[in-house]
N, C-alpha and C positions, 0 to 999 in steps of 0.2 A: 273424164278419163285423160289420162297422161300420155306424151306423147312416148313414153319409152312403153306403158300399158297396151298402147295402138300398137306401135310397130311389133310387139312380141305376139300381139292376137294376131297380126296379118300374116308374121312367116310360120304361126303353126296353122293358118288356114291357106293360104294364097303368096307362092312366092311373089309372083307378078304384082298382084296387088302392094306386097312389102318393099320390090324393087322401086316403084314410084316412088312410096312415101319416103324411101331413101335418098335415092336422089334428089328430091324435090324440098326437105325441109332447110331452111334457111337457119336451121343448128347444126352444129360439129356431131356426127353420129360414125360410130364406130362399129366391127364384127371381131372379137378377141378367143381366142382360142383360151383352153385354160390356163398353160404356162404363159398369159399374155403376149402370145407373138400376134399381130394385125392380120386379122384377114381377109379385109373390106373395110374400104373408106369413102363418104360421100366427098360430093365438090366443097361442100360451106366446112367439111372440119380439114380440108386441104387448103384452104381459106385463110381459115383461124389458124392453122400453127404454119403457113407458107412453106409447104413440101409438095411435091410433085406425085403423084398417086404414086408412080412405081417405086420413087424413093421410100415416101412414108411406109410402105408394106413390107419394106424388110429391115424394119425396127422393132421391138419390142413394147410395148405401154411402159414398161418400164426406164427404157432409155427417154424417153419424150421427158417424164418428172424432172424436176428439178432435182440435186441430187438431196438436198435441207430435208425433201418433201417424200423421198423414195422409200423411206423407213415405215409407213404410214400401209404400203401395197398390201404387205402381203396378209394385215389384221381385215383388211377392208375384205380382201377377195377372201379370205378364209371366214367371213361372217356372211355372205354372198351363200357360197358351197353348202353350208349348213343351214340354210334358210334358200331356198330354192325361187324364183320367180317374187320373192323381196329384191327393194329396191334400195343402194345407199349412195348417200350425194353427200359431197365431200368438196372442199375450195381446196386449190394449190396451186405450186406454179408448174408450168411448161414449157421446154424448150421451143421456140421456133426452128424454123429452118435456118432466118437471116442472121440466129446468135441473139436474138432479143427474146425477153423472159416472157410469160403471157401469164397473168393470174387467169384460172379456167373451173369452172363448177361444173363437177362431172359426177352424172350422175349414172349407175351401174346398174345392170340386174341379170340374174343368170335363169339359162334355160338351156334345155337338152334338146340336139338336132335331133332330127328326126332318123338322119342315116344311120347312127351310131351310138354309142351309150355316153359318149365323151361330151365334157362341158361344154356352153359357148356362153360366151358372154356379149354384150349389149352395151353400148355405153354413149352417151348424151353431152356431147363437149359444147359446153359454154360460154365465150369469151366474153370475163367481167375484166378486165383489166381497168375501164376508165371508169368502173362504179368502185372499184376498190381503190384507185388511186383517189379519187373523189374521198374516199370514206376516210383513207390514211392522210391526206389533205388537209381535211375537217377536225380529224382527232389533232392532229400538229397544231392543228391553228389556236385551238382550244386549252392548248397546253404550253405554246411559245409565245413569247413575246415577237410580234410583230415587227418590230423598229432593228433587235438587236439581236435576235434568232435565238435568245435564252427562253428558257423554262419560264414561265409565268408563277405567278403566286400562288393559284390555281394548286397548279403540278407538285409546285415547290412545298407548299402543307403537305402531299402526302409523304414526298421525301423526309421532311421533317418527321411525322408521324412516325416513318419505319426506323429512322434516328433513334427516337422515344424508345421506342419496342426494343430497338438490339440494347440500346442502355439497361434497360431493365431486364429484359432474359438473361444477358451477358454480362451484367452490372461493367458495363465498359461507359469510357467519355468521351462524349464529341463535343463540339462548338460551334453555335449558331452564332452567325457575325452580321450584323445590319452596318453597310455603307452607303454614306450619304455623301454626296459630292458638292463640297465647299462653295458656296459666292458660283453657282451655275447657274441660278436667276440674271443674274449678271450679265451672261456670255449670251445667252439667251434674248433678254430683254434688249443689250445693245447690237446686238451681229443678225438676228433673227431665230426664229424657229429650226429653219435650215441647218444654218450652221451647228445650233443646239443639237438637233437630232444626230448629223455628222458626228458632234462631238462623244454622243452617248455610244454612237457603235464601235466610236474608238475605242474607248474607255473598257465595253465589255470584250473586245477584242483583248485589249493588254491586260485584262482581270483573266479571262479563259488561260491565257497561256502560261500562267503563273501559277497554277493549281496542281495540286498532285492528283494521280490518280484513286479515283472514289470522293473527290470534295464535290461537292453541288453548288453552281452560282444559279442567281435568277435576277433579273431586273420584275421589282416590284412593281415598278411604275414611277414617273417622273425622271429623277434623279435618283433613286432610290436599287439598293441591290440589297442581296442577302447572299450569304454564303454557310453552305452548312461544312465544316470540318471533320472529316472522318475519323475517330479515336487520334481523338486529337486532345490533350489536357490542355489546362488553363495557360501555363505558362509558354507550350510550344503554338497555343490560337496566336499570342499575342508575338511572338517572333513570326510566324510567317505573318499577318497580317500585318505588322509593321513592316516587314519587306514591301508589301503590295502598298501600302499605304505613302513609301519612300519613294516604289517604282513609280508611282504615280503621280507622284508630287517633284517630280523630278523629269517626268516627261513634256516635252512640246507636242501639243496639236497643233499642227500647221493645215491653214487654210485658205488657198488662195496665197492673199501677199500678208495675211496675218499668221499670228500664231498664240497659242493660250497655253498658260500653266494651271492645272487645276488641281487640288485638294482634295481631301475627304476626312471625313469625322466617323470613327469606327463603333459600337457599341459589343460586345461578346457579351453572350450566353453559355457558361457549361452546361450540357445536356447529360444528366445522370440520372441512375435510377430512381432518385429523388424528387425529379423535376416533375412538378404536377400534370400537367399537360401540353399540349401543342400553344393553345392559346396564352395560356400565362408567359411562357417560354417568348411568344411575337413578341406580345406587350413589353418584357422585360428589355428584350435586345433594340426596340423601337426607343425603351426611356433611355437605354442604356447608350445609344449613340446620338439621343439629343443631347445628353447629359457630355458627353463627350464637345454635342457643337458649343456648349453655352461656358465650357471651362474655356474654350477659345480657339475653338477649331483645330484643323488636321493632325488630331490626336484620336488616340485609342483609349474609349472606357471598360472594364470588366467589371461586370458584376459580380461581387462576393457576398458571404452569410450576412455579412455586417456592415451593408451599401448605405450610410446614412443617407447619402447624393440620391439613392435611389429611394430612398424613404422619404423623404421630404420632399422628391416630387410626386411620389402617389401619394401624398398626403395634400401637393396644391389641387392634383388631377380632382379629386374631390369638389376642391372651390367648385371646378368647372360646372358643374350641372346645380350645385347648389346657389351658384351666381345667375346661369338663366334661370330657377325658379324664382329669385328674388325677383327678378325682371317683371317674369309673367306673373307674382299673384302682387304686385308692386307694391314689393315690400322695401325697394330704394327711398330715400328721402337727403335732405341737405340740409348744410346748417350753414350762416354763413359769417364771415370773420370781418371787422372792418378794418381799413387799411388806412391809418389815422397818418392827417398831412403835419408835416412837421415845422412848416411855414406859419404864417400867420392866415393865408387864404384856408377856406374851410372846402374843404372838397368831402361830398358822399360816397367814396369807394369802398367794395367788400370782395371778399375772396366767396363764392360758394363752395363748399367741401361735402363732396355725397358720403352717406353712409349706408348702411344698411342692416335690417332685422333680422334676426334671424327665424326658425321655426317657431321660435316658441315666445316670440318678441322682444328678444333682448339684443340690442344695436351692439353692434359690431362697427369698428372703426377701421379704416381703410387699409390699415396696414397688415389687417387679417385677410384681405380678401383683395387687393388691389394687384398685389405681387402675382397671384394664379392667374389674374385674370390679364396681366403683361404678358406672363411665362407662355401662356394657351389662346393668347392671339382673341381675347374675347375684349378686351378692354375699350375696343371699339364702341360695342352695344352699350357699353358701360357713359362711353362720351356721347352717342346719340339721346340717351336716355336724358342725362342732365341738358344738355343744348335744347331738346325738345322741350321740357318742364320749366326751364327757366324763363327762357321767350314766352311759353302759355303765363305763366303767373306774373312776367311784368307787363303783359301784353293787357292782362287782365285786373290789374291797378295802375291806371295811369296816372293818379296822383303821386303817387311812391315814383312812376318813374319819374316827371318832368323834375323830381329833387335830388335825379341820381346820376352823378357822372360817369364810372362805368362798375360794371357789374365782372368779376373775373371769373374766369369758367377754364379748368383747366386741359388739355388735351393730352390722349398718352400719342407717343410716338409711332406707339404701333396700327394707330387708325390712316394714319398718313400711307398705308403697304394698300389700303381697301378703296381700290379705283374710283366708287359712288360716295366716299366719304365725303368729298367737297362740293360736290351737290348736291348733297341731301343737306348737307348746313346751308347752300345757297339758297335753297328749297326750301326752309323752315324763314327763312330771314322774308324770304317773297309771301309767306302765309301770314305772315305773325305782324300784327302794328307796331314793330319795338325797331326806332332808328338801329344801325347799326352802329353808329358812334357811342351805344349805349353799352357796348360789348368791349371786352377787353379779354383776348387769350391768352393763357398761359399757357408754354412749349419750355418742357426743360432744357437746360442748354445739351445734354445727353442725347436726347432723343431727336431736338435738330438737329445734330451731327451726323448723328446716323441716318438720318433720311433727310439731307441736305436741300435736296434739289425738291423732292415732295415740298417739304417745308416753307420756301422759301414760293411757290408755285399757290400754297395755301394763304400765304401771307399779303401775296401779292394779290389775287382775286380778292380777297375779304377786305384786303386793308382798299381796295379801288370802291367798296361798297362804305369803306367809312370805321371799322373793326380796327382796334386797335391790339397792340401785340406786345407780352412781356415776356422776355426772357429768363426762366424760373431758371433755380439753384445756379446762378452764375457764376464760375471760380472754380466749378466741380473741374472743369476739362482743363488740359493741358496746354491749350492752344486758342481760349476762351474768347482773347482781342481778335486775333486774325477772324476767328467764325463769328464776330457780332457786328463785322466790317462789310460781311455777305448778307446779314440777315436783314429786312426792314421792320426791324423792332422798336416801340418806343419808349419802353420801359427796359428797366435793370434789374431784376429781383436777387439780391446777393444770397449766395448758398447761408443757410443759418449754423451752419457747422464753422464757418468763422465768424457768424456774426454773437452768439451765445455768450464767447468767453472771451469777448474785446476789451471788458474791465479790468481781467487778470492777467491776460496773454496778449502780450507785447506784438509779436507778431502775427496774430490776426487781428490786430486793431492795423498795425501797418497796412495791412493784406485791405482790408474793408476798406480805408482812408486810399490805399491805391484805386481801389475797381472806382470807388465813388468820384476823385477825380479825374479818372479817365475815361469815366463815362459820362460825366456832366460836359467835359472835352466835343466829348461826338453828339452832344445835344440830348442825352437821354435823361429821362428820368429816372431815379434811383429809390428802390425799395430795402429797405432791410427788415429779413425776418427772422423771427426766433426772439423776437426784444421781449426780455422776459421779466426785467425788471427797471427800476427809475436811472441807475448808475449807467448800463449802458441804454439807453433812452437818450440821456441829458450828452454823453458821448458822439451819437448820431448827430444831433442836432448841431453839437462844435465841428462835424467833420461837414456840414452842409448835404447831410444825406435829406432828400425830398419825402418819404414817407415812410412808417414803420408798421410792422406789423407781429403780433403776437398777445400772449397774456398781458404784458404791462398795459397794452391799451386798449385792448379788446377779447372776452371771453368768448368762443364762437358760441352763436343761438338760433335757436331755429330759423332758417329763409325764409319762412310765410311767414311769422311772427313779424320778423322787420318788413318784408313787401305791406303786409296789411297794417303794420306801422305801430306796431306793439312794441 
């Protein structure tokens, strides 16, 4: 039985008995007449809303509500009236006495006194206030980002969704915008977390205040924001966004005694009747402002009907799962190229070059599958795989190896970002019987540059175990001498884009004839590749380049074939 059940049996049997339990219950319990004026109040609901017994009884139930919540009275008491000794419970808020609000669960039921034909009512005051702030707490948390007080992603999909809907009921246009914020690994990795996190509450701080009313921001997570534009077209996304994009790139976070400029790379989405769903819509605006970082940062991409940019990366996105299957049902393999001395000493040097098969077993060469696997950060797997395999299979003919001076194996750049990357190669060298003088890496000169210090960090542990190290496509960069003055490289591998047409073209035979003298200068050895026929062959050789490589001297063949000496 309930307590508002008890107490209505005790005053139609035993005032005396009802006076106790009045006073005595440790809930807010009320006596209301029917125009709600108070007729009787215990101690615990003089408690709950902090009024003095004589004050509270000359208020109405009505003046106590909140006024949001007072519209609600008179449907409650008029379903009460018509249903007699029914009870209805209802959450709202409540004035206090002190001016502070009280969420309160009150529960109601009417009964007829005994002296007279006139209503009375009963009512059961509860104070939830710290379960509901709890509950409203909970629901925030679950919907905000923590760090920056924005909307989470969570939240941010259904906003998106109701986006969806008014485009198509109202065939009107919004725009969904993904910002990413420029080289913030950076600020991050050198100043700390701390200061990262500081910088991100800036960031959404001066994104908030730059919005119109009705746009939605949310930090995705990381670095990562979204914004959705309210009937917004294509070409007014990209004026306000490039305002935000300038504000922003033009602002100082100041920290301390530092201070930071930061970037962003923008992607748009038009949101229209057309637009399939929620999800395709993320995905587009996610390629949409990678495709924005990789044309060269703190620029703005839109996506339209006829996005080639965006078709040619959902067509690498592909590779990506089609590359770890090759992994898993290991369908990888290598061929390898020999790297023919142009002296009179004979040296056993070869490039291995991975390929791979496809479904239905027809190889596929690197240039179909190498690119997605840069673009999507997997090409990592791709370089453990061959490092793994090469070490097992010379490890596993040691007669091939004592006749081989080194073996090239080439690295992408991007493995240098993946912290366990240089000990897991350390790691294979400590399993495997294969000196490491028997190893020689290739690092294009692109990819050291960009991860300089990684680089240079890999070169130096490997090369202290005996690993020697070539500088692939050399000539490509702009600044090629200064950065091979940094590197501890021992080899030169000339970019094959000057070295191809040294017979006809005067000035890449210059260009080749420089790198080779200036690097024979600083003690290296020099590779030229691409040598595709006898004319520049015999070329090389007048300029004192040390090794060649390509068709004229070597057709690549299968790696086991040569390890088992075929």
């Amino acid at each position: 039985m309930t307590l508002i059940q008890r107490l209505t049996r005790a005053l139609r049997s035993s005032e005396r008995k009802f006076r106790a339990t009045f006073e005595q219950a440790g809930v807010g319990i009320a006596q209301m007449a029917e125009e709600g004026h108070l007729l009787e109040v215990n101690p615990a609901l003089c408690e709950i809303l902090r009024y003095p017994r004589e004050e509270i009884l000359k208020l109405d139930y009505s003046q106590l509500v909140h006024p949001e919540d007072r519209k609600n009275r008179a449907d409650v008491f008029g379903e009460i009236i018509i249903e007699p000794f029914a009870t209805h419970t209802m959450e709202l808020r409540m004035l206090r006495g002190d001016g502070e609000t009280a969420w309160i669960r009150v529960t109601l039921s009417r009964f007829a006194e005994q002296t007279d034909s006139h209503a009375c009512y009963l009512a059961i005051i509860e104070d939830i206030s710290e379960s509901h702030r709890l509950s409203a707490e909970l629901s925030y948390q679950a919907s905000h980002d923590e760090l920056t007080g924005l909307i989470n992603r969570r939240a941010f999909e259904r906003y998106l969704d109701d986006a969806l809907n008014h485009a198509r009921n109202e065939n009107s246009v919004h725009a969904l915008c993904f910002i990413d914020l420029d080289q913030f690994k950076i600020i991050n990795d050198t100043s700390g977390h701390f200061v990262g996190d500081y910088l991100l509450r800036q960031v959404a701080e001066m994104l908030s205040q730059h919005l119109r009313k009705g746009d939605v921001l949310a930090r995705l997570g990381g670095d990562e924001f979204a914004l959705i534009l309210e009937y917004c077209d294509p070409d007014k996304a990209i004026e306000l966004t490039d305002k935000l994009r300038q504000t922003l790139n033009a602002t100082r976070f100041a920290w301390e005694d530092r201070s930071f400029n930061i970037g962003c790379s923008i992607g748009i989405v038009p949101i229209t009747s057309a637009s399939v769903d929620t999800t395709s819509l993320l995905r587009m605006a996610d390629a949409a402002c990678y495709l924005a970082k990789e044309q060269g940062r703190n620029r703005i991409h839109l996506v339209d009907d006829d996005d080639q940019a965006l078709v040619e990366r959902h067509e690498q996105m592909e590779w990506v799962g089609r590359i770890h299957a090759a992994i898993d049902d290991n369908r990888l393999f290598m061929d390898a190229q020999y790297i023919t001395s142009l002296s009179s000493a004979e040296q056993r040097r070869y490039e291995v070059l991975v390929r791979m098969r496809d479904e239905d077993g027809r190889v596929l060469p690197p240039g179909a599958f190498l690119p997605a696997a840069e673009r999507f950060d997997i090409a990592h797997l791709i370089d453990r795989w061959v490092i793994e395999h090469v070490l097992v299979q010379l490890g596993s003919h040691p007669e091939h190896l004592a006749t081989l001076d080194a073996c090239h194996i080439n690295i992408s750049g991007c493995s240098f970002d993946h912290l366990d990357f240089l000990d897991f190669v350390v790691g294979l060298f400590e399993r495997h019987a294969v000196p490491a003088e028997k190893i020689c890496f290739e690092i294009t000169e692109t990819a050291a540059v960009r991860s300089l210090t990684d680089a240079r960090v890999f070169m130096e542990r490997l090369g202290d175990l005996g690993c020697t190290f070539a500088l692939d496509d050399f000539g490509s960069g702009l600044s090629s001498f200064g950065y091979l003055r940094q590197l501890p490289v021992d080899l030169i591998k000339i970019d094959g884009n000057f070295v191809r047409n040294i017979v006809t073209d005067a000035t890449d035979r210059v260009m080749v004839n420089a790198i080779s003298d200036i690097g024979q200068s600083m003690d290296k050895m020099i590779v030229a590749e691409f040598v595709e026929n006898d004319n520049t062959l015999k070329l090389l050789q007048d300029m004192g380049v040390h090794f060649a490589q390509g068709y004229a001297v070597h057709y690549p063949r299968s790696f086991m074939d040569i390890v088992k000496g075929g």
